[in-house]
C-alpha positions as CSV (number, residue, x, y, z in Angstrom):
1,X,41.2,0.9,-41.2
2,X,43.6,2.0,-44.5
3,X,41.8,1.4,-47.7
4,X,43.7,3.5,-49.7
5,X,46.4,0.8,-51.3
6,X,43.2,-1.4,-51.5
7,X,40.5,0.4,-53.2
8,X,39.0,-0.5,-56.9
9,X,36.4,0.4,-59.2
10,X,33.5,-1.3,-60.2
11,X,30.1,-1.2,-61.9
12,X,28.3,-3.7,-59.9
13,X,25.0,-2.0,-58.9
14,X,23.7,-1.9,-55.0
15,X,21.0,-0.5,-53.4
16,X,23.2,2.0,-51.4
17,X,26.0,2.7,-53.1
18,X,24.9,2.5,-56.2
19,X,26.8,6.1,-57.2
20,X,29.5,5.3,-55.1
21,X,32.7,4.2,-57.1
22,X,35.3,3.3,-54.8
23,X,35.8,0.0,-53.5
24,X,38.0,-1.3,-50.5
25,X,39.3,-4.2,-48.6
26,X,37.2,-3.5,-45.5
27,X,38.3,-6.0,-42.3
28,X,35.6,-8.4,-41.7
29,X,36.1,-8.2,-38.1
30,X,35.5,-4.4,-38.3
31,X,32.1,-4.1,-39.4
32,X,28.9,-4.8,-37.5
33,X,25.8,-6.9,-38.9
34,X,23.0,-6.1,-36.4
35,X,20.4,-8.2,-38.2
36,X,20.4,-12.0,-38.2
37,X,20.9,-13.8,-41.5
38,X,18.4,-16.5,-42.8
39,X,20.7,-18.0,-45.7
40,X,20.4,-19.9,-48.6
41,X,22.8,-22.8,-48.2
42,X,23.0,-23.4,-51.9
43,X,23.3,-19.7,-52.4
44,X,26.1,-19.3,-49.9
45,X,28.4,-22.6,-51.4
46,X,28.0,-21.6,-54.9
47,X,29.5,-18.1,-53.8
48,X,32.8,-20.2,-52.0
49,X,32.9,-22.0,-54.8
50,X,33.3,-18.8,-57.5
51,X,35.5,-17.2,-54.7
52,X,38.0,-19.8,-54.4
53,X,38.3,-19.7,-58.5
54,X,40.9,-17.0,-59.9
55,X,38.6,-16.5,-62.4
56,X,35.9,-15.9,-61.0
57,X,37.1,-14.7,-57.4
58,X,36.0,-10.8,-57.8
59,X,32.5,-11.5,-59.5
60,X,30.6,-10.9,-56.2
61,X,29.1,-7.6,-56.1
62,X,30.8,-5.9,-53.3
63,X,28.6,-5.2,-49.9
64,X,27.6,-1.7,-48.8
65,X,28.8,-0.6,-45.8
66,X,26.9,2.0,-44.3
67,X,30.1,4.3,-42.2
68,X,29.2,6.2,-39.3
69,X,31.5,8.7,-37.9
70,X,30.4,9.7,-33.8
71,X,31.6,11.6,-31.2
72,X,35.4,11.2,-33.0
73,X,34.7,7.0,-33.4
74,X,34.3,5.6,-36.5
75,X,31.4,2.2,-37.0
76,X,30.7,0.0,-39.9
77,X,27.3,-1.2,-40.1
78,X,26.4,-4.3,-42.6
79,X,22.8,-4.7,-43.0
80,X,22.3,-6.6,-46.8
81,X,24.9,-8.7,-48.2
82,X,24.5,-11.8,-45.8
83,X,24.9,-14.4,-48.2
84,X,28.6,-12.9,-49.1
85,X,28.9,-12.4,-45.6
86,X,28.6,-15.8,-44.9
87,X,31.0,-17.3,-47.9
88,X,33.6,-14.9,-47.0
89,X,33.4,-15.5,-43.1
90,X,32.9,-19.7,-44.1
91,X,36.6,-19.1,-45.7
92,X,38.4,-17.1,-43.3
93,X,38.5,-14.4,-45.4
94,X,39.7,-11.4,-43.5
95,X,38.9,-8.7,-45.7
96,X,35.2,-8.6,-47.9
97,X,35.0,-6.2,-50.9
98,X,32.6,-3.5,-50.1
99,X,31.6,0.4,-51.0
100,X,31.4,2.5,-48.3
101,X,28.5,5.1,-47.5
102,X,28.6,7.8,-45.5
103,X,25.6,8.1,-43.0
104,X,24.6,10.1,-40.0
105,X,24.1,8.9,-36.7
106,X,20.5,9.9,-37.2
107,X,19.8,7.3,-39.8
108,X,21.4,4.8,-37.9
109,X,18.8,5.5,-35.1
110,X,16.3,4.7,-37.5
111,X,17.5,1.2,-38.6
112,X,18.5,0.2,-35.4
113,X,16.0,1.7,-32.9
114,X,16.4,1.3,-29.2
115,X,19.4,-1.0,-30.2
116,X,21.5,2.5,-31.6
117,X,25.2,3.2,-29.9
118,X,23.8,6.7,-31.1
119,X,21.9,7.8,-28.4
120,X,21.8,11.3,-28.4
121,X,22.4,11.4,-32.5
């Protein structure tokens, strides 16, 4: 994934990352989302609807995307964000506006439990 040419800076607060800066383009087909979303229709359209405005296209606070790097592999987990998940994917967007946070395979073992990639983190 190159973010580089892609990345901007925002304010938007998140859970996460909320010290982290940076933001990128981050391919939609690259990043996992292990938990099922229950979704808020009208939630979800009103979100298409500000994203297919110029004005408003770049309101949405961007996800956090937890970034694992194993055994020389790099994985993108998703695990809040599902209603701009949703409007994005509902779009064909390929990209999704998100901050990235570094964490260990260890912590991913604890979200994910026996369903880890991380065995032996």
């Amino acid at each position: 994934m190159t973010t580089d040419s892609s990345k901007r800076t925002v304010d938007n607060f998140s859970i996460h990352g909320h010290s982290v800066e940076e933001v990128y383009d981050i391919p939609m087909s690259a990043i996992n989302r292990p938990i099922p979303s229950i979704l808020d229709r009208e939630k979800v359209e009103g979100m298409k609807k500000a994203m297919q405005t110029e004005e408003h296209k770049d309101d949405l606070t961007p996800i956090d995307v937890h970034h694992v790097q194993y055994k020389g592999q790099d994985y993108y987990f998703a695990f809040g964000g599902c209603h701009r998940w949703a409007a994005h994917k509902e779009l064909g967007k390929e990209n999704i506006r998100g901050k990235l946070i570094n964490t260990p395979p260890a912590m991913m073992k604890t979200y994910l439990g026996a369903s880890s990639p991380f065995k032996d983190a």
